[in-house]
C-alpha positions as CSV (number, residue, x, y, z in Angstrom):
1,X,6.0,-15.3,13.3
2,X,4.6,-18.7,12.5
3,X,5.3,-20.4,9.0
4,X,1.0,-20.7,8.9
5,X,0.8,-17.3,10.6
6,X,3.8,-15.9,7.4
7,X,1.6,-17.6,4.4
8,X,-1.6,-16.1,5.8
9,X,-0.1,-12.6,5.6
10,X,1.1,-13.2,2.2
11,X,-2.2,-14.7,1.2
12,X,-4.0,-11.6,2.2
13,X,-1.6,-9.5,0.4
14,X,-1.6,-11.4,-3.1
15,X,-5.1,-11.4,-2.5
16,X,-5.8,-7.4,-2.2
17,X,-4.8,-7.7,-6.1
18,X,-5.9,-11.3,-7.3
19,X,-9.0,-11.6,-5.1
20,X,-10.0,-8.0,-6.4
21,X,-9.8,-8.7,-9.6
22,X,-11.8,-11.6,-10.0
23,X,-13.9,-10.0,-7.5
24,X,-14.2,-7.5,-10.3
25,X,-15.2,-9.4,-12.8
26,X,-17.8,-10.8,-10.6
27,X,-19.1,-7.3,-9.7
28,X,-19.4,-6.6,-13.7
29,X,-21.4,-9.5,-13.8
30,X,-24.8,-7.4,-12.9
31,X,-23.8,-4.9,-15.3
32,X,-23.3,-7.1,-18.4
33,X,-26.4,-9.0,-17.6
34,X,-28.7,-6.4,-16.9
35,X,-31.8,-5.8,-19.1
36,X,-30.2,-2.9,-20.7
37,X,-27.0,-4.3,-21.7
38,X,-26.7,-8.3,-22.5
39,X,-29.2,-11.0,-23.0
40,X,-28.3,-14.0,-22.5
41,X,-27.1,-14.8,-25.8
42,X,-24.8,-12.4,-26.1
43,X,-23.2,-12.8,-22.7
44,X,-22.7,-16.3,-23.8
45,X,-20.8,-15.2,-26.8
46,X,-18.4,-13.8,-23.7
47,X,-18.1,-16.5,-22.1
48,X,-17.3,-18.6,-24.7
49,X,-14.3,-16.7,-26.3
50,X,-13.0,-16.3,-22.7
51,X,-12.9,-19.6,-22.4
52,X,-10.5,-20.3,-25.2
53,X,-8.1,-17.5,-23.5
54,X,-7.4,-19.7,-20.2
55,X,-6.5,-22.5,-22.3
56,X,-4.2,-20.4,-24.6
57,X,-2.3,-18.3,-22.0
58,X,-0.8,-21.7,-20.2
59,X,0.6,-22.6,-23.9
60,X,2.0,-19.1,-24.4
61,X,3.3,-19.1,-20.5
62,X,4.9,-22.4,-20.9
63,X,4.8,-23.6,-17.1
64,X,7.3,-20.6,-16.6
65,X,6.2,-19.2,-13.9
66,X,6.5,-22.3,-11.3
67,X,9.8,-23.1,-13.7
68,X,10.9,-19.5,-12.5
69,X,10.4,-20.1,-8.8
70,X,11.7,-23.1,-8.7
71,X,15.1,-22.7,-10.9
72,X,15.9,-19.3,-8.9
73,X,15.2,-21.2,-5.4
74,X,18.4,-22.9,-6.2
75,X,21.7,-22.2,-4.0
76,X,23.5,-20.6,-6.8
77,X,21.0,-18.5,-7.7
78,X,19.9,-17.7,-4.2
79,X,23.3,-16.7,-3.6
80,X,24.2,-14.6,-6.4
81,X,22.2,-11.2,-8.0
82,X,24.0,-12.0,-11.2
83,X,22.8,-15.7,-11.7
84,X,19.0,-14.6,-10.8
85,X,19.4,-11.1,-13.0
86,X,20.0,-14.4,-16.3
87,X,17.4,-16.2,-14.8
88,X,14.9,-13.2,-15.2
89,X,16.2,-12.1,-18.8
90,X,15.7,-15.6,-19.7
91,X,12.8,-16.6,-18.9
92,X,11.5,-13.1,-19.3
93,X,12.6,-13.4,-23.2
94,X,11.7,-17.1,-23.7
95,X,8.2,-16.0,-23.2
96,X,8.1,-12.5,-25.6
97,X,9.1,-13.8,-28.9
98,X,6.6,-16.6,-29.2
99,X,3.7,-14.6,-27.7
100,X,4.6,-11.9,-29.6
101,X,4.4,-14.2,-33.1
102,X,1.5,-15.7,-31.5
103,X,0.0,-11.3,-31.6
104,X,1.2,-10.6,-34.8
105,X,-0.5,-14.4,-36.7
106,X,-3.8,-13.8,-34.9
107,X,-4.0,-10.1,-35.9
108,X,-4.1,-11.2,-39.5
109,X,-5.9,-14.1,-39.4
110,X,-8.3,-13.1,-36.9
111,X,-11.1,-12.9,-39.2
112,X,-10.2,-16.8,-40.2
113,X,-10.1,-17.9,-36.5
114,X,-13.4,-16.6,-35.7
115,X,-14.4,-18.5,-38.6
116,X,-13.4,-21.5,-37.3
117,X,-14.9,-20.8,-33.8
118,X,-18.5,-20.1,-35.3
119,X,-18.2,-16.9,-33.7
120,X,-17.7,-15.0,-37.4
121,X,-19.8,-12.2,-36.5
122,X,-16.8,-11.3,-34.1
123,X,-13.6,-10.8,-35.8
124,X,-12.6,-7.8,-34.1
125,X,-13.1,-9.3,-30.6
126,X,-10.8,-12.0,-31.9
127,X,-7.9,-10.4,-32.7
128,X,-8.2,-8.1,-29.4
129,X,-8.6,-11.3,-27.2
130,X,-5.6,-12.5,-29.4
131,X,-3.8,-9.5,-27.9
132,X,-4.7,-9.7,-24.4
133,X,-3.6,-13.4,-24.5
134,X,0.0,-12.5,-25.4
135,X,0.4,-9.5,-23.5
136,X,-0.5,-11.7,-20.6
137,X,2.2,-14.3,-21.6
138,X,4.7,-11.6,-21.5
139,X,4.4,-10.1,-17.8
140,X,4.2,-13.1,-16.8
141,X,7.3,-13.5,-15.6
142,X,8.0,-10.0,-14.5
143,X,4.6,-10.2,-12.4
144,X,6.4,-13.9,-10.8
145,X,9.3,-12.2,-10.0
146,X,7.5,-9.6,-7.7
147,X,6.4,-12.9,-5.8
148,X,9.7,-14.3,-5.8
149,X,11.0,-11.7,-4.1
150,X,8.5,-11.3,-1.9
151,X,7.1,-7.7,-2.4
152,X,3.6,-8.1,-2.6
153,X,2.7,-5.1,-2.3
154,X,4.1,-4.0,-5.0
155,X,2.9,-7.1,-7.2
156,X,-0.9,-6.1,-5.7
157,X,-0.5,-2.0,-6.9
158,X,0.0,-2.9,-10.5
159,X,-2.5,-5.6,-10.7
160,X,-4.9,-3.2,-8.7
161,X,-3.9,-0.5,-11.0
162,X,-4.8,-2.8,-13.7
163,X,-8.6,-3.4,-12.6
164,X,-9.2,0.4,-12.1
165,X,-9.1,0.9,-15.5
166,X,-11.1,-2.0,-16.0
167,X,-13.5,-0.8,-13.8
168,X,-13.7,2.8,-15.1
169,X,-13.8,2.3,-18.7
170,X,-16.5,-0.6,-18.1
171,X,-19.1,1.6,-15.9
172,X,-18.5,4.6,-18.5
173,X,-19.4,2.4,-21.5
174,X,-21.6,-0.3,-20.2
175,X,-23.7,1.6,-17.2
176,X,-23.3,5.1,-18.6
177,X,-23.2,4.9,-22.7
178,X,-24.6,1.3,-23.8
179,X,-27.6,1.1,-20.9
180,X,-28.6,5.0,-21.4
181,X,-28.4,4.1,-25.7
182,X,-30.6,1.3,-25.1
183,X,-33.0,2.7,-22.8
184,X,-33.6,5.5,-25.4
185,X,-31.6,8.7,-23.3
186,X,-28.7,9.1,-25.3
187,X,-26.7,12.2,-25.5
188,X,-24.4,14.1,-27.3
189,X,-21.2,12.2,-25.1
190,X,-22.8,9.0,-26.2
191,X,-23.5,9.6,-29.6
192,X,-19.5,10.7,-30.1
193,X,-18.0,7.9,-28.3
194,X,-20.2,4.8,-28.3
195,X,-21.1,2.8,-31.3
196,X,-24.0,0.4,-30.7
197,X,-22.8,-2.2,-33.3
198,X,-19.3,-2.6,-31.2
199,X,-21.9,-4.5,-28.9
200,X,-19.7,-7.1,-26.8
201,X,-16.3,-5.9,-28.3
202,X,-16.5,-3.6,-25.7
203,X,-15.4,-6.0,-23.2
204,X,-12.5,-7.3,-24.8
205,X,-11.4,-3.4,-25.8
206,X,-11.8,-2.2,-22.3
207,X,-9.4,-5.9,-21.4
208,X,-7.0,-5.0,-24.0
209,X,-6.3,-1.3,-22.4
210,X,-6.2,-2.2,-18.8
211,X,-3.6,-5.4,-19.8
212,X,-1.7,-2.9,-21.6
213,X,-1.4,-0.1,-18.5
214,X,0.3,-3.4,-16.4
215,X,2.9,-4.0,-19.0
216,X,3.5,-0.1,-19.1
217,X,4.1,0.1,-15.5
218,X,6.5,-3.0,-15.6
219,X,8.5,-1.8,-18.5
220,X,11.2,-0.2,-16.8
221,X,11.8,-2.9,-14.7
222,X,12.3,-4.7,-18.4
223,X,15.6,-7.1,-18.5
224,X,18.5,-6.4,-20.8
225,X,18.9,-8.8,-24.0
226,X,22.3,-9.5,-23.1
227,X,21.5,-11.4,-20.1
228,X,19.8,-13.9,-22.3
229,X,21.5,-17.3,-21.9
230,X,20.1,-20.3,-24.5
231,X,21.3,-23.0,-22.2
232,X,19.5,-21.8,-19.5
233,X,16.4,-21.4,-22.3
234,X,16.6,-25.3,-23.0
235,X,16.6,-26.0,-18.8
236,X,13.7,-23.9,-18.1
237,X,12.2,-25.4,-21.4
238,X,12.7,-29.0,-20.6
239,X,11.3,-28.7,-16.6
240,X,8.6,-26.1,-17.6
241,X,7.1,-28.1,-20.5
242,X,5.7,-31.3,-18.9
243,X,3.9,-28.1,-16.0
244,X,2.8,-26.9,-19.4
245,X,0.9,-29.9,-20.4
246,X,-0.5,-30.6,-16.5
247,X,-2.0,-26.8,-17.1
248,X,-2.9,-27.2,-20.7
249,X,-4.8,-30.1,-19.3
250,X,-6.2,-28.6,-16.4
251,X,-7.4,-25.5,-17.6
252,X,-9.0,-28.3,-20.3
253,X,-10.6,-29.6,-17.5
254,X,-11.9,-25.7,-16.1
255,X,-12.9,-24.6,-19.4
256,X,-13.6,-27.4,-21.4
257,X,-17.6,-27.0,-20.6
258,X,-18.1,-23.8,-21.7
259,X,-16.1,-24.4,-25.1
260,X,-17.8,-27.3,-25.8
261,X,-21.3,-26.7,-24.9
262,X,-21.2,-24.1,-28.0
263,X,-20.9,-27.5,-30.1
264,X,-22.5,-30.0,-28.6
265,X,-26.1,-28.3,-28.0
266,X,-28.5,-27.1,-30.9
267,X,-27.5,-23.9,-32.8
268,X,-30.4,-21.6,-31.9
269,X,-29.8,-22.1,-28.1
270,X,-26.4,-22.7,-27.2
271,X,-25.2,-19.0,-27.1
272,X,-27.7,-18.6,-24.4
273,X,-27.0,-22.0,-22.3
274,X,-23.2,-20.7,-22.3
275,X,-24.5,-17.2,-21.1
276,X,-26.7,-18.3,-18.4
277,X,-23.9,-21.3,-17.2
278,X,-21.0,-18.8,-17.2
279,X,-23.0,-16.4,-15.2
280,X,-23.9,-18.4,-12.4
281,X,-20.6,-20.3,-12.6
282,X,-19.6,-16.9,-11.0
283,X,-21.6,-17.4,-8.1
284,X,-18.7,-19.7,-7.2
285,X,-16.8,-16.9,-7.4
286,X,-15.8,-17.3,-3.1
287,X,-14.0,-20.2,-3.3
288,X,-11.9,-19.5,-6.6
289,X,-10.7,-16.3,-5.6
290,X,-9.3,-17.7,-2.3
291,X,-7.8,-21.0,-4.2
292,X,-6.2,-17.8,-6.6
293,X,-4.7,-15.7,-3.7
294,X,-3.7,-19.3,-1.7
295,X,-1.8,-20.6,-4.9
296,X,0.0,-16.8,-5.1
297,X,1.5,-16.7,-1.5
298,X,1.8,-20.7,-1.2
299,X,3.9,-22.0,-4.1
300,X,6.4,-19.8,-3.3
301,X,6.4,-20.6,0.5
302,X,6.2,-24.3,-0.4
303,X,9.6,-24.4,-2.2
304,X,10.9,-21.9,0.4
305,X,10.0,-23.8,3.5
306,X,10.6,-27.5,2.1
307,X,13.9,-28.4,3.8
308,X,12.4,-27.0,7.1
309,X,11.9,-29.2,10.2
310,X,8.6,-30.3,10.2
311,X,7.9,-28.9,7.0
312,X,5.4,-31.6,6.2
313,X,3.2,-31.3,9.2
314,X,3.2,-27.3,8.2
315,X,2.1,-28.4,4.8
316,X,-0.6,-30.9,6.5
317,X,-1.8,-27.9,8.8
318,X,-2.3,-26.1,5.9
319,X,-4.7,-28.3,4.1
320,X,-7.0,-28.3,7.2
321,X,-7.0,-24.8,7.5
322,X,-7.8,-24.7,2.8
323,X,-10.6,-27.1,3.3
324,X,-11.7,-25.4,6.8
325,X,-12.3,-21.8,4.4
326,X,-13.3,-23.1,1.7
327,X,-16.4,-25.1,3.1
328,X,-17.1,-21.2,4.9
329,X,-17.0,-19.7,1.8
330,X,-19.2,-22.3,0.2
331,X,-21.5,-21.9,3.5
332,X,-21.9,-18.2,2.4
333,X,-23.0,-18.2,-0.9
334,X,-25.1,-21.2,-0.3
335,X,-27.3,-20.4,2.6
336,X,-27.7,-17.0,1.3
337,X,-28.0,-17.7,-2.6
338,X,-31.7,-16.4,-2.5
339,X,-29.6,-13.1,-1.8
340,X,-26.6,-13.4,-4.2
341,X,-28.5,-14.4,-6.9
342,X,-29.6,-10.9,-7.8
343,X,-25.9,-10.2,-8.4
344,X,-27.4,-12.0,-11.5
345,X,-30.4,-8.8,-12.1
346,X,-32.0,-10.2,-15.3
347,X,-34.4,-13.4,-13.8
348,X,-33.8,-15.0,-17.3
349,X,-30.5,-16.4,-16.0
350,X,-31.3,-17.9,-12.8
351,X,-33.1,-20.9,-13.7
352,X,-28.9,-21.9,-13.8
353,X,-28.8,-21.9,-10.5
354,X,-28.9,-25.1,-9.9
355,X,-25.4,-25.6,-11.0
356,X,-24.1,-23.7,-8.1
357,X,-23.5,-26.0,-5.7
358,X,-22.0,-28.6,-7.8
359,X,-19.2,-25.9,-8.9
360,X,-18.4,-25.0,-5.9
361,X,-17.7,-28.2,-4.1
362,X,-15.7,-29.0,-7.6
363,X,-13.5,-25.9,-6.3
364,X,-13.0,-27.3,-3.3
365,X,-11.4,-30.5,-4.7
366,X,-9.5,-28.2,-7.3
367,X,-8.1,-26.5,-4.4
368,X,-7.2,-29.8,-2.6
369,X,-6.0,-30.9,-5.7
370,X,-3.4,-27.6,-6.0
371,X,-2.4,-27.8,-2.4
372,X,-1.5,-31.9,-3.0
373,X,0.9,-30.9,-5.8
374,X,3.8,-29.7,-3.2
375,X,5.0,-33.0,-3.3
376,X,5.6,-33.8,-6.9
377,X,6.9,-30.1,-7.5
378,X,9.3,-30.5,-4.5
379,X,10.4,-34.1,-5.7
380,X,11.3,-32.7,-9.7
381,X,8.5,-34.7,-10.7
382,X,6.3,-32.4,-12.8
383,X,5.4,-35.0,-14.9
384,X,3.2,-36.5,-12.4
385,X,1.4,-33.0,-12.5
386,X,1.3,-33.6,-15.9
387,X,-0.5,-37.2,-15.9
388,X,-3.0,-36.5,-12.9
389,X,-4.4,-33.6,-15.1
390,X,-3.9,-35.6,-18.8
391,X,-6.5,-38.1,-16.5
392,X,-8.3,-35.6,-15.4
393,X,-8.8,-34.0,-18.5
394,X,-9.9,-37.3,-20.1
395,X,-12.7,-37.8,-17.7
396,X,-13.9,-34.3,-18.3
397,X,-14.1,-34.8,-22.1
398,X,-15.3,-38.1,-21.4
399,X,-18.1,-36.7,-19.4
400,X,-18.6,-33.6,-21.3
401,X,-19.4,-35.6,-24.4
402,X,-22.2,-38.4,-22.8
403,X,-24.2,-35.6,-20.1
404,X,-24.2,-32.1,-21.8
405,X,-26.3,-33.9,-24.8
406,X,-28.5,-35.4,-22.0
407,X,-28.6,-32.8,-19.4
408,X,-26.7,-29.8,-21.1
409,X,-25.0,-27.3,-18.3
410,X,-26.1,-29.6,-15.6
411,X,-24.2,-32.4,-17.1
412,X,-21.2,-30.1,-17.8
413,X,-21.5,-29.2,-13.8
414,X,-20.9,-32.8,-12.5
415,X,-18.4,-33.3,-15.1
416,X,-16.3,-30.7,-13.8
417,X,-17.3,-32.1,-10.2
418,X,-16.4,-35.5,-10.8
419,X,-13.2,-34.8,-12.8
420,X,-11.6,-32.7,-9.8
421,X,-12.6,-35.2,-7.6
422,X,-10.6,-37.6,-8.9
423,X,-7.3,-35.6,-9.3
424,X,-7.9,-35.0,-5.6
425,X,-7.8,-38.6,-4.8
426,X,-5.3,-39.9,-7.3
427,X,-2.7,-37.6,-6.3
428,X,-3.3,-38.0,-2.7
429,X,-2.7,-42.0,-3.2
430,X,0.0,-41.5,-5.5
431,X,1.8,-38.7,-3.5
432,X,1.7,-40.6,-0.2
433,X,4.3,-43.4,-1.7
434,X,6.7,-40.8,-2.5
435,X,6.6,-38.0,-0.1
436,X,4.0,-38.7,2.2
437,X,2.6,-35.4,4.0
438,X,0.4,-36.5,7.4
439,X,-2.9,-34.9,5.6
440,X,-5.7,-35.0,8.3
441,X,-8.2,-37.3,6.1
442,X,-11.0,-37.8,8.3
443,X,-11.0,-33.9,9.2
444,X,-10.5,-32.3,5.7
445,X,-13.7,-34.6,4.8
446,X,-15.6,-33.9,8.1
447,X,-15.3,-29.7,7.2
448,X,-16.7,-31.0,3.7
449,X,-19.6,-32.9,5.1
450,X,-20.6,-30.7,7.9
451,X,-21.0,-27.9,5.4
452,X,-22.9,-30.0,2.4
453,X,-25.0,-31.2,5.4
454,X,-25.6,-27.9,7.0
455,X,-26.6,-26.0,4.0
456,X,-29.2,-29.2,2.8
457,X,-30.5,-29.2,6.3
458,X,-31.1,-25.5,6.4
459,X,-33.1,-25.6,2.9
460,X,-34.9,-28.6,4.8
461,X,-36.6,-26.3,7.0
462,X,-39.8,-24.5,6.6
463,X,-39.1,-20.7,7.4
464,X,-39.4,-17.4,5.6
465,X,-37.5,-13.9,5.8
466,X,-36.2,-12.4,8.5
467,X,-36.5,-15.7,10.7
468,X,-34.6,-17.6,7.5
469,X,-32.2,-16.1,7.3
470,X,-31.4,-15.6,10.8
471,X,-31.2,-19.1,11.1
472,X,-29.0,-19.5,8.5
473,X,-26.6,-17.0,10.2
474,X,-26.6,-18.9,13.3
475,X,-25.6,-21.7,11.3
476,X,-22.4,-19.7,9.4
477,X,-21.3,-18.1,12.7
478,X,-21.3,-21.4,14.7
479,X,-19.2,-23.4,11.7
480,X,-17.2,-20.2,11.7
481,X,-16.4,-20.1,15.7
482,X,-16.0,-23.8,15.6
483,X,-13.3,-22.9,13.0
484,X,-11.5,-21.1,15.2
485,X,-11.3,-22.9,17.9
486,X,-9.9,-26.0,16.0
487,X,-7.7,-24.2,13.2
488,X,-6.7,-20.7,14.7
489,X,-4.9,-21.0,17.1
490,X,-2.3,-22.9,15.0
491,X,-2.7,-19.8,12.7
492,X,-1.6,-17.1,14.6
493,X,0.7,-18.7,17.3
């Protein structure tokens, strides 16, 4: 079996769970913006708090889990159960005391920091979004060490076990209880269990439950205290913090809109702006869940297959192949948005859009971006991580600040666009003095180009319904065969 032919496996496989779950969350997106259920407003209110919970889980997770895979690819760990059973306690501990302070100070301030987040009306959602941040933080590690090990299966059960709950609990309250109560047919089920004022705490309850089934399922896989070793602590500290700031800074520059919109538009709307951007941000939804499953299966093989022959032309194949899927997956939504859109059922959200486009060809460059950063994490140089996304994340509150007051989400949009752009191409120059991996340029921007140009010469033409879009399948079938011809073979030979 190929090295390509080995990651794509794994890919699949860490997808089954990641992709699902996201996919998930996509899928709830009709349901929470559905006549009956939230306006715009209140999906916004959503949105916004979620927001804050990407950028506080990479504090809380400290860089650990690339720290994790890349102390324990190390000979003497490699080589001996005992040395990776104090690796796990370690860095499995580092992480539950601080998130666990970090449960117990928002829990009694909670009604403080929603204070401070103009979101007073929502205390309790707080304090349970305060819970399913640290709970998070604290499988972390035993969820990295089911990739380390390379049992993805097992990784994808409990994350798949985690969104059936999710899913259960959320087409019970939302489809069956709230929409029924607010279309007037309640009954004696939904007058026992379902308390219109809970409104949008319903979400972050139903969150909070299904988090807390995966940390049941890992416990008895828990570490002993004893293996605990503080030296090791400051190590994994010292590497993981500067992959702490790079993420603290990245998931600035993937959140950042939707946190600052709330402050930088007028009062009466901006609750609504966040609600319609965040729910056609989703609509992107293709190309982050296969940049999610990717990074799962591929940092791991990166660090694994590193002192391979030919390891960087592997690593160069590899970006062809990203960028090739990607620009399909962005080819999908695009030439069929007229169709996806209604994944969005209330029409008061889709004059957003617009913005679709724009985020998804920003994913793209994330995704470049993520695959460049083999060579700084195989050279022990996360600081350069840690710059390239400080830059990064100075752009995008550069750009944040001077467009959203002029053009509100839009301008958010190309600030996102513009910001991963640049990563993209500072780390490729910067990377290619110090490990320099034969990327394929002129392709990778080819794939990008042919699918930007196919999808604006397809809205170019004239035609309605069935002749649309069979045109526009045409289109996707011949990028996709030409795909294959170019990228698979190298795939599965």
């Amino acid at each position: 079996m190929s090295a390509l032919r080995k990651l794509a496996g794994q890919t699949v496989i860490y997808g089954i769970s990641s992709i699902v779950a996201r996919f998930v969350n996509f899928l709830l997106v009709p349901l929470y913006t559905s006549q009956y259920v939230f306006e715009p407003a209140e999906y916004g209110v959503v949105t916004a708090l979620y927001s804050w919970t990407a950028l506080l889980n990479v504090v809380l997770t400290f860089g650990m889990e690339t720290t994790f895979f890349r102390f324990a690819a190390k000979d003497h760990v490699r080589n001996n159960p005992d040395e990776g059973q104090v690796l796990y306690a370690t860095a499995t501990w580092g992480l539950f005391f601080p998130a666990l302070a970090f449960m117990l100070l928002g829990g009694v301030f909670a009604a403080d920091i929603a204070d401070g987040l103009h979101f007073g009306a929502y205390a309790s959602s707080v304090g349970m979004l305060v819970a399913i941040i640290g709970i998070d933080a604290i499988t972390a590690v035993p969820m990295a060490r089911l990739r380390q090990q390379g049992r993805p299966w097992k990784y994808a059960s409990i994350n798949l076990l985690s969104v059936v709950v999710n899913v259960l609990l959320s087409v019970f309250f939302f489809l069956y209880c709230m929409k029924r109560y607010n279309m007037g047919r309640s009954d004696a089920l939904i007058e026992a269990v379902y308390d219109p004022a809970f409104g949008v705490g319903y979400v972050f309850a139903i969150n909070l439950v299904s988090t807390a089934v995966k940390l049941l399922v890992l416990l008895p896989a828990w570490p002993s205290f004893r293996g605990f070793n503080k030296d090791l602590l400051r190590a994994l500290l010292a590497f993981g913090a500067p992959l702490m700031i790079a993420g603290l800074a990245g998931m600035v520059n993937e959140t950042a809109d939707r946190v600052i919109l709330k402050y930088l538009l007028p009062a009466d709307i901006a609750d609504s702006e966040i609600g319609i951007y965040g729910a056609c941000y989703k609509l992107a939804v293709l190309i982050t869940l296969f940049i999610q499953a990717f990074r799962m299966g591929a940092e791991p093989f990166f660090f694994n297959h590193a002192k391979e022959k030919d390891s960087r032309r592997t690593f160069a194949r590899i970006m062809n192949v990203f960028v090739a899927v990607c620009m399909a997956a962005f080819l999908v939504v695009m030439l069929f948005l007229d169709l996806f859109k209604w994944f969005i059922p209330n029409p008061a959200y889709h004059v957003g859009l617009r913005v679709v486009p724009i985020l998804m060809l920003a994913n793209v460059f994330l995704g470049i971006y993520y695959n460049q950063s083999v060579w700084y994490k195989l050279t022990d140089r996360p600081r350069v991580g840690s710059t390239i996304s400080l830059i990064g994340a100075a752009i995008t509150i550069v750009l944040l600040l001077v467009l959203i007051p002029a053009f509100g989400y839009l301008g958010a949009a190309w600030a996102t666009f513009i910001c991963y752009a640049s990563m993209a191409a500072i780390s490729y120059l910067w990377g290619q003095r110090h490990y320099p991996i034969p990327y394929n340029v002129s392709r990778i921007l080819g794939y990008m180009a042919f699918g930007v140009l196919a999808w604006w010469g397809c809205e170019q033409l004239p035609l309605a319904g069935v002749m649309k879009y069979g045109v526009r399948a045409i289109v996707l079938t011949a990028y996709l065969s030409a795909l294959w011809k170019v990228e698979g073979r190298g795939v599965v030979s």
